[in-house]
Phi, psi and omega in degrees: 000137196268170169310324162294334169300285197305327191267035233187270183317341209250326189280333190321308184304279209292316200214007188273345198257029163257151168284107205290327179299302220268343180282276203292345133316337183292299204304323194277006174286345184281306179265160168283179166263129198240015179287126198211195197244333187242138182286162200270314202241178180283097203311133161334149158260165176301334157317280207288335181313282177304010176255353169253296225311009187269306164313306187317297162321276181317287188339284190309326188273000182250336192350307155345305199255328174307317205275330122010295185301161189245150168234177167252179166243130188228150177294104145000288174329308173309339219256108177271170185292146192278179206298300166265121143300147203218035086299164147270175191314173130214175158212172213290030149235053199246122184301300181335314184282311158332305163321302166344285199310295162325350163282268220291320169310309194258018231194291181107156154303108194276298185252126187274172177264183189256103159228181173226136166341126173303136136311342173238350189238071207308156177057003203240136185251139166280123185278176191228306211176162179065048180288322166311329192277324181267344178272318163347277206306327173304291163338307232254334182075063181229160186293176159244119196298125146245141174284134172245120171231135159303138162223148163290182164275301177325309192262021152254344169284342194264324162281302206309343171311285212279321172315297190289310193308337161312281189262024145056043201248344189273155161271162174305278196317320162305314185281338200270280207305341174269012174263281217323327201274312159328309184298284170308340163296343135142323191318143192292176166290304158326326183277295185263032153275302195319280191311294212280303167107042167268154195268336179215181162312304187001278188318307191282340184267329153321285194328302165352273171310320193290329193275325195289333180262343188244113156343128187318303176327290200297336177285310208258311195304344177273320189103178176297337165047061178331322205221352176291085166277224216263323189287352190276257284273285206316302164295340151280334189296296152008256177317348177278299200298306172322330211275349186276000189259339208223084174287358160268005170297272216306323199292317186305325180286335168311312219271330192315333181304337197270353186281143159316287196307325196280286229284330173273062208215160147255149203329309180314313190301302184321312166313320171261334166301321196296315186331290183292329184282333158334290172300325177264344184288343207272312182262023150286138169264133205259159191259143216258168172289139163289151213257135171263129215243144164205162182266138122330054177275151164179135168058022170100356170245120186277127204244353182146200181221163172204106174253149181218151183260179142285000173200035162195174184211099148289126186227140188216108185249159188267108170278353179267340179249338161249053154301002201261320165302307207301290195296342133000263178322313197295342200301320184283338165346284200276330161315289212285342164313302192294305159323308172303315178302330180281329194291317144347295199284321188287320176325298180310296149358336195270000000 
């Protein structure tokens, strides 16, 4: 058997044997409300089209034989987390996942998930994909149904990639932070354009930056944010950077949970309230402390003022009705520095 062949079974494995009908139904058991005015991510270049299309071909052409294939049933317990997340936190009472359950309960497991034999864990599976599906089948106490593939770590990022870009299930910010997770995890840039399903370096490079200015914490307290695509997130990152100068951005945005309005909001709701709440901590003008001021008097004469602050002491002597003190003082000025210093050297000394 020649090498294109053998590499024609093996992308077969990985990623031919969903049923595309059988994807989008799966998917609105799934999504969020994703309805928007704008696509989430930047559309493929014609470049990047031809770089699956090779896959696209082998897919189509086994096609026969993919409808064929079998999966198994595996014990939930078994499927351990794939090498990166490619979501935010969730937890199983996140309406979306609800959805899910209420699916697969009445319905059954449609699309099974993608895993490969653990690498560190004899009798233990690593997922590729499809973790919501396996927490499900978990909830319901039912096996879950799956494909078991040898995957390298590469062609496991890559269906998993490729999975989610079917089905169009990641948020901008869910793609971002998972090229980022990709990177530091040692993968080319190439590689994780390929997985995340960006048309360039740019692109990734966008991604990058942004996940590099808005803090973790705030990424998971707002959520996937569905409908946010790349210019809000770009314009909060802004406001994020500022907030390293001016540290009442973020605390305020920190501080939104504790708000009535946050715990009933949904993510999207949440992305703007954080926004906003940003944006006005950005133009308050914080009010400087008034300086306390006292005169210099004595014995009926005024010798000057003197303010003082938390990081400065101004003394302004009246050289026009005491000039004879103003000069006084400047004469003593440097007497009085030397003076300070022995006094120093002796503190020190005891």
């Amino acid at each position: 058997m020649n090498k294109a062949s053998n590499r024609a079974k093996r992308l077969a494995g990985m990623f031919g044997a969903v049923d595309p009908n059988e994807l989008a139904k799966q998917a609105e058991a799934e999504k969020s409300d994703k309805t928007t005015s704008r696509p989430m991510t930047t559309a493929p270049t014609k470049a990047l089209q031809a770089s699956f299309a090779s896959i696209e071909e082998e897919n189509l052409r086994l096609k026969a034989e993919l409808q064929k294939s079998q999966t198994v049933e595996l014990d939930p317990a078994t499927v351990r987390a794939s090498i990166i997340q490619d979501r935010l936190d969730w937890t199983d009472d996140d309406p979306d996942f609800q959805s899910l359950v209420a699916s697969i309960k009445e319905e059954g497991q449609r699309l099974p998930i993608l895993v490969r034999p653990h690498p560190k864990e004899r009798g233990q599976y690593q997922l590729a994909y499809g973790a919501r599906r396996n927490r499900a089948c978990m909830v319901l106490g039912l096996k879950v149904k799956a494909y078991v593939q040898e995957l390298s770590d590469e062609e496991l990022v890559i269906a998993q990639g490729l999975e989610n870009n079917e089905r169009k299930n990641l948020s901008f910010i869910e793609q971002a932070v998972y090229a980022v997770a990709l990177l530091e995890a040692g993968f080319t840039r190439k590689l994780v354009a390929k997985s995340v399903g960006v048309a360039s370096d740019t692109t990734i490079s966008k991604m990058s930056a942004i996940v590099a200015l808005v803090p973790a914490d705030i990424f998971r307290l707002i959520g996937p944010a569905p409908k946010i695509g790349r210019n809000r997130w770009e314009a909060f990152a802004s406001l994020a950077e500022r907030g390293a100068k001016k540290p009442s951005i973020l605390e305020t945005v920190r501080a939104l949970p504790e708000s009535t309005v946050w715990k009933g909001a949904d993510s999207n709701k949440r992305f703007e309230l954080a926004y906003r709440t940003a944006e006005k901590a950005d133009k308050f003008r914080t009010t400087k402390p008034k300086a306390e001021k006292s005169r210099l008097e004595n014995e009926g004469r005024s010798f000057g003022t003197m303010e003082q602050t938390s990081n400065a002491v101004k003394i302004i002597l009246d050289a026009k009705n005491e000039p004879n003190f103003a000069r006084f003082v400047a004469d003593k000025m440097t007497a009085l520095i030397e003076e300070f210093k022995k006094s120093e050297g002796r503190q020190a000394s005891k």
